[in-house]
N, C-alpha and C positions, 0 to 999 in steps of 0.2 A: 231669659236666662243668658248669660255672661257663654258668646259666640264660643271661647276658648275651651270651656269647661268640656273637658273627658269623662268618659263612663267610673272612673276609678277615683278621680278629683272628691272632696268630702263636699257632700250634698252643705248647701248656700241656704242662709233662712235671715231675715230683716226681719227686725220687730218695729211696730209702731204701738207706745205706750201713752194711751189717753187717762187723764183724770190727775189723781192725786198722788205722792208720792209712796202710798203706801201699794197700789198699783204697780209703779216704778219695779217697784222691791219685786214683786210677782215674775215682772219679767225679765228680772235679773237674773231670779232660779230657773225661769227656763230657757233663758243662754247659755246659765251655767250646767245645768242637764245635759241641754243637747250640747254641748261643747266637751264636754267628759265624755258624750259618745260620740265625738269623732266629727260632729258639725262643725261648719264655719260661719262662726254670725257675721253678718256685713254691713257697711252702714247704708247702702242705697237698696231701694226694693228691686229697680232694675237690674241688680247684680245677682238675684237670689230664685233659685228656685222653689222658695216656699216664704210667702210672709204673715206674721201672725198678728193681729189688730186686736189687744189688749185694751177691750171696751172700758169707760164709765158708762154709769146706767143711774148717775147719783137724780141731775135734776133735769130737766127737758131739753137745757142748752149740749148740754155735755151729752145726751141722748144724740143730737140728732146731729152733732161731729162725729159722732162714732156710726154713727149709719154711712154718714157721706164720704168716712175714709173706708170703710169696707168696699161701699160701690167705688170707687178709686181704684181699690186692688183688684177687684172682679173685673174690672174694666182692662186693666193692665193682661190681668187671665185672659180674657178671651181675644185681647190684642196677641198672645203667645211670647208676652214678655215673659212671663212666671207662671210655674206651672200646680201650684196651689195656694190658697186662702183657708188660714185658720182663724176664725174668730174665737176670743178668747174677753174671760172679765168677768165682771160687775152685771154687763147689759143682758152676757149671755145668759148671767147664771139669772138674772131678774125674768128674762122672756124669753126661757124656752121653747116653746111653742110658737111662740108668734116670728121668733127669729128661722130655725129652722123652715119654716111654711115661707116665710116672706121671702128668704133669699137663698133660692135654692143654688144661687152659679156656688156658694162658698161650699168649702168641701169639709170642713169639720167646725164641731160647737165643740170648747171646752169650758168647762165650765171653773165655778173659785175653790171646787173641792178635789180640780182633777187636774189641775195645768201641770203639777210636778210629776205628772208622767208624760210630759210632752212628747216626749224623744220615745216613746214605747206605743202612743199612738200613733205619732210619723212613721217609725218603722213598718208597724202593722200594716197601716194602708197604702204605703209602697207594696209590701206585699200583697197587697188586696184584697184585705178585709175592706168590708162593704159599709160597715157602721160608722155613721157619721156623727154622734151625737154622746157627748161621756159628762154626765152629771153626777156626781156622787153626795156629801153632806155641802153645804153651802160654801165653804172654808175647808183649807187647809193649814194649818198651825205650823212656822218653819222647823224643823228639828236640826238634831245636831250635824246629822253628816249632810245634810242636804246643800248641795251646788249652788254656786250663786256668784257672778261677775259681777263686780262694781263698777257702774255706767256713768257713774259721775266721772269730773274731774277729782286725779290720783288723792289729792288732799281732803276730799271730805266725802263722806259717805251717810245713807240714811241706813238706820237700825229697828227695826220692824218687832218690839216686845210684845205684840199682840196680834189676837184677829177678834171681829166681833164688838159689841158693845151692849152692856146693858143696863143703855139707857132708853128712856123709852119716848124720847121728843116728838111732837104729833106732827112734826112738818117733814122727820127724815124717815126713809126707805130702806138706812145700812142693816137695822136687825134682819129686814124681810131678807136680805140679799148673803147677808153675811153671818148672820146668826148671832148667839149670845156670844160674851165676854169669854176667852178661851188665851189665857196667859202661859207665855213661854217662861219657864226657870230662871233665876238670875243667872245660875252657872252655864246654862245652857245661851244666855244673850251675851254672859262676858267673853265664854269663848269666840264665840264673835268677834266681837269687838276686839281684840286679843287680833284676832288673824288680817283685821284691818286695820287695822296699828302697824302690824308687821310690815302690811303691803302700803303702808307711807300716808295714811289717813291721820289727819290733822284735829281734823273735825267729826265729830258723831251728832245727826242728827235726830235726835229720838221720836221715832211717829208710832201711834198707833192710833185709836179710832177715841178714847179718853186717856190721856198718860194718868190722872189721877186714882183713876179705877184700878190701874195696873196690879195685880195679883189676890184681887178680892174673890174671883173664883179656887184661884189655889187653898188663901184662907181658910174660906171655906167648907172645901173637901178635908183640910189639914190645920185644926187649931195649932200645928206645929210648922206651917209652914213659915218661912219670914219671905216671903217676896210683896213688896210695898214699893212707893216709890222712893219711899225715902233710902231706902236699905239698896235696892238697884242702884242708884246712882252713887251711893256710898262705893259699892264695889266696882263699877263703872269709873270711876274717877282715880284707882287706885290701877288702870291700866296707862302700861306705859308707853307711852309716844303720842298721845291724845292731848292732845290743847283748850280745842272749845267742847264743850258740851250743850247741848242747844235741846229743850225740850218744846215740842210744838203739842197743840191740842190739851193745854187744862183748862179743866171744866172748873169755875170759881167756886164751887163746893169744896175742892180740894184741895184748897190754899191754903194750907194749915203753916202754922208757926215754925214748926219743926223743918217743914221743905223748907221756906223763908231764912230760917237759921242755918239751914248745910248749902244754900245757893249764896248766903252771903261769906262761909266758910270758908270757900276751896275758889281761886279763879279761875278755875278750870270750868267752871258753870257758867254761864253767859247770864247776864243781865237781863233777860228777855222773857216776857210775859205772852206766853200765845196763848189769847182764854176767849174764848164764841162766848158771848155774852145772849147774843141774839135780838133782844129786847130790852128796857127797863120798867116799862108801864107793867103794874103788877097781875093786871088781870088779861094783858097781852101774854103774859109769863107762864100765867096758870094755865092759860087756853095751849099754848105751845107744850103743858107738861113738863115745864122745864122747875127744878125744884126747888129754885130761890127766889125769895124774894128783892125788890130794888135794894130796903136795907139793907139786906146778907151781904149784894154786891157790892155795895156801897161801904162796908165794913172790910172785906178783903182789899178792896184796889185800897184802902187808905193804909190798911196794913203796911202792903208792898211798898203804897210810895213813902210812908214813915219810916221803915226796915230800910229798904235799899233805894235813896231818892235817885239815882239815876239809871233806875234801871228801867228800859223801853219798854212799855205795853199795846201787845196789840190786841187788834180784837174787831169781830166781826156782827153785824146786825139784818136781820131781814125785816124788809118795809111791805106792806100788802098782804098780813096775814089776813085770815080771813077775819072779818068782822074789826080789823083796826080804823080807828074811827081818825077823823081829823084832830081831836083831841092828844090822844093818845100819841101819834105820829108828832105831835108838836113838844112832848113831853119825852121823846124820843131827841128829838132834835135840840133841845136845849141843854140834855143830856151831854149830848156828844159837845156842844159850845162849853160847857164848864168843864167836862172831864180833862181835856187837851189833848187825848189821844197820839200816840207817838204813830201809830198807821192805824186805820179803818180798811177792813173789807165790807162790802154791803152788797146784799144777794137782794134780787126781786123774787119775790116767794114764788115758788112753783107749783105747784099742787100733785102731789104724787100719789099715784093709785095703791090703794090697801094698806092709805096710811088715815089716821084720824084726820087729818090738816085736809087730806084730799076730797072728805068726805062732806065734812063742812058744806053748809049751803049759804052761806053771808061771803062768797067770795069775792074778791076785790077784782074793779076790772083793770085790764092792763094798764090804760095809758094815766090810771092813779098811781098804780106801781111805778111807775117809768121817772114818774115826778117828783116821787117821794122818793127814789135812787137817787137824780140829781140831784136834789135839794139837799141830803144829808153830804153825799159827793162833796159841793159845790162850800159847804162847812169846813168838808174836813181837808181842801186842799187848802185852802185861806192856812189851817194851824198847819198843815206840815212844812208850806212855804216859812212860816215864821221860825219854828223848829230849826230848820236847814238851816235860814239864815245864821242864828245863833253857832252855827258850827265854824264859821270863817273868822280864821285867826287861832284855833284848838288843833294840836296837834291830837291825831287817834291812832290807833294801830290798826292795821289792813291787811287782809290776806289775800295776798296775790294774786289771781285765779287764770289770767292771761290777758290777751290785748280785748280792745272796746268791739264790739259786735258793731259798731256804727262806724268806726277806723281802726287802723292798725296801726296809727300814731301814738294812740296813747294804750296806757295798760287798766285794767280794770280789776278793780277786787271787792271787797265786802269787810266792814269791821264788825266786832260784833252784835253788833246789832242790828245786823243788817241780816237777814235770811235768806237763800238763794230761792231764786225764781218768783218769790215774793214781793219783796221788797226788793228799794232802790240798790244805786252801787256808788263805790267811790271811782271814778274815774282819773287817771295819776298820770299828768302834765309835765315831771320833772322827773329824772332820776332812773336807777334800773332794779331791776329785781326777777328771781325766779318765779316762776308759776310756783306756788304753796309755801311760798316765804311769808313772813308774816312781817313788816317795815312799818318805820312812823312816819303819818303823811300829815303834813300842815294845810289843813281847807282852808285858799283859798277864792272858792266860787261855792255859790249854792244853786241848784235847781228845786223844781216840784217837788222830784223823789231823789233826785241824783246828785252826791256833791264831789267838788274837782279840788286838787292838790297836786306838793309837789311828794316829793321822798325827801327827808332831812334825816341826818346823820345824828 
């Protein structure tokens, strides 16, 4: 705890937020909770009397970061840096039992249906309530007046339309952890959006766990309801002082004509295709539960690139499901050679408990997995290195975001089609500009993922 600090000073709390950004979002509302009560978030844990560890609990990697920054802070606790650990998340709400038992220095479990009362359990056990452990329904759904600080950088922010998913993929763990499909209002997401517009947000990046699913449980309760995705973004698009629109996670089921025609409408939508494919072998597809066929996919992505031929598709695949055969894997791979992919993410399958994937007995051993990651990898850098190249000598547009994280020479931004923390950046060798200005930069140099420019007038 920060030497200075008085008995009357506003109690100090550091978050550390692991996993995805829809996480992110989680512990934005409880900064912004306890900061309407009177907290002070800060950015170093050494400065803070209480720090909270916003687990993922999604696949094994991301499990056992989240264990080793908890033992981090319990460590710092009984050094008498900080004087509590709240574990929070995905991990909690997945293992309760086994987290509470395992690590008893932490002083509370919150779990994904109860973080938005952060600042009311803090309170409590200052006061000296004894209960350490607050699980409720697996999720909790953002509402209107609920709290929430935007941790990004001033220009763009992420917009959280859902909780839940219901889909039922045999290799993910979100239904166990997070529950079914549970859609926020359009009116209730535009206000939102609306108040981050206000506060100089540029950009909205739309996450939820499938954006295409997006209001099929309201539908359903309400043959009169209209929340779609197509109709959110319609209203979405019609706030003012938003620029890009950036949809992350469709599912290629839900590439309909109609999205296609309102993304090629309005430029306020980004160009950009975020769609998990997973697989393309049909019967890798089926065993995954995943409910299209190669043709289906094979029909949409041609869609998109006939509709809007320059617009970026990405998309993700996992290598080592159970029973994936070397065949299969090869058909995987020559896939990704003819598609051309604008970016590849590629997971080595994990096997997660109390899931179908998990249960499987034809499991693949590691170091096939490890091989068949590289080897797709090792494809798909060859096409983005070419890709890049192609951009030197094209002027693009680029939103400012501040200087390079590797020097303070030059400045660093993203165009659109470029996603943060994801994908690469444009890095700007010439010229000045504000943080969240959006300028035209002529590429050029190309990297892997990264390309350089100057600013031209």
């Amino acid at each position: 705890m920060n030497q200075n600090q008085t008995e009357n000073s506003p109690k100090k709390v550091h978050f550390i937020s692991l996993g995805c950004p829809k996480n992110l979002v989680d512990s934005e509302i409880m900064a912004g909770t306890l900061m309407k009560d009177g907290y002070e978030v800060v950015a170093d844990a050494e400065d803070a009397d209480t720090v909270v560890v916003n687990t993922c609990g999604f696949i094994e990697e991301s499990k056992k970061e989240s264990i080793q920054r908890i033992l981090d802070m319990t460590s710092l606790k009984e050094q008498g840096q900080i004087k509590k650990v709240v574990v929070a998340g995905c991990l909690t709400q997945r293992y309760k039992d086994e987290l509470v038992e395992g690590l008893p220095e932490a002083d509370l479990f919150v779990g994904s249906g109860e973080f938005q009362n952060i600042a009311k359990i803090l309170k409590n056990h200052d006061a000296g309530e004894k209960k350490k452990t607050f699980f409720n329904l697996p999720t909790y759904l953002q509402e209107e007046a609920t709290p929430r600080v935007n941790s990004q950088p001033k220009h763009r922010a992420y917009l959280k339309i859902s909780e839940g998913c219901m889909k039922r993929c045999a290799f993910c763990a979100i239904p166990l952890i997070r529950g079914n499909l549970q859609s926020r209002t359009i009116q209730n997401i535009v206000n939102e959006a609306k108040l981050l517009a206000a506060g100089g947000v540029k950009e909205l990046i739309i996450i939820s766990h499938d954006f295409t699913d997006y209001g099929w449980d309201l539908r359903r309760k309400d043959p009169n309801a209209k929340e779609s995705p197509v109709e959110l973004l319609k209203a979405l698009a019609e706030v003012d002082g938003i620029q890009w629109i950036r949809m992350l996670y469709l599912y290629p089921d839900g590439i309909t004509q109609e999205l296609i025609d309102l993304m090629k409408s309005n430029p306020k939508f980004v160009k950009y295709f975020d769609m998990p494919l997973q697989h393309i072998n049909n019967d890798v597809l089926k065993k995954m539960n995943r409910k299209m066929t190669r043709e289906e996919i094979e029909v949409a992505l041609k869609r998109i690139r006939t509709e809007i031929p320059d617009a970026v598709i990405r998309t993700q695949f996992i290598v080592g499901f159970p029973g994936e055969t070397n065949e299969q894997f090869e058909e995987l791979l020559k896939f990704v050679s003819e598609q051309q992919f604008d970016r590849v993410g590629c997971f080595k399958y994990s096997p997660e408990e109390n899931t179908p994937g998990g249960k499987m007995t034809d499991q693949i051993e590691d170091h096939i997995k490890d091989f068949r990651h590289d080897a797709l990898m090792s494809i798909q850098q060859n096409i983005s290195k070419v890709k890049h190249e192609a951009f030197i000598g094209k002027t693009v547009e680029v939103l400012v975001e501040g200087y390079s994280e590797e020097t303070e020479l030059l400045l660093q931004g993203r165009t659109s089609q470029q996603a943060p923390e994801i994908d690469g950046v444009v890095l700007i060798n010439d010229g000045e500009a504000k943080i969240g200005d959006i300028v035209k930069v002529e590429i050029t140099e190309s990297m892997e993922y990264d390309l350089i420019g100057g600013i031209v007038q």
